[in-house]
N, C-alpha and C positions, 0 to 999 in steps of 0.2 A: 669380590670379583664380579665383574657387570659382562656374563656374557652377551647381554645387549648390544652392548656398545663395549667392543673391546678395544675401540682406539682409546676411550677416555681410560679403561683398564691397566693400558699400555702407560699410557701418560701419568699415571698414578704410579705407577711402578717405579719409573726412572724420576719422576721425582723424588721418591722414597728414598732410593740406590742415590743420590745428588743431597740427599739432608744426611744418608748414611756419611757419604764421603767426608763431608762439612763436618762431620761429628770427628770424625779423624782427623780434622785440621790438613787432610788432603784436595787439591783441586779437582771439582768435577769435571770439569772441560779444559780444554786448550787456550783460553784465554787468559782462566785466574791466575795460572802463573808466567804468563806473559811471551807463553810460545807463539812463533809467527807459522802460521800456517804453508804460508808459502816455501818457507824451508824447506817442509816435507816435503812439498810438493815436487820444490828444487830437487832434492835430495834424490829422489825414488825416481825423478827424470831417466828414462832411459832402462828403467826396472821395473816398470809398468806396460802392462799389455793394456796399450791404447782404446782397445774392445771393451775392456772392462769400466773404463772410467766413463 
């Protein structure tokens, strides 16, 4: 742990949690298995408090 620089701290972590995941043969992101972002977005339309986004 670099409390120096704990963005690079940061960034070493979720890389860790993204090789974890990999090892489970599960996707780290919303990409690897080929979800459209937008969807969500669709989706939550209207169950979003517009403030927060």
């Amino acid at each position: 742990m670099d409390f120096e620089h704990p963005k690079d701290t940061a960034l070493e972590g979720n890389n860790a949690f993204a090789a974890f995941l990999k090892s489970l043969g599960m996707p780290s992101n919303f990409d690897e298995p080929g979800a459209n972002m937008s969807r969500f977005l669709d989706a939550a339309d209207g169950h979003l408090d517009k403030s927060d986004v």
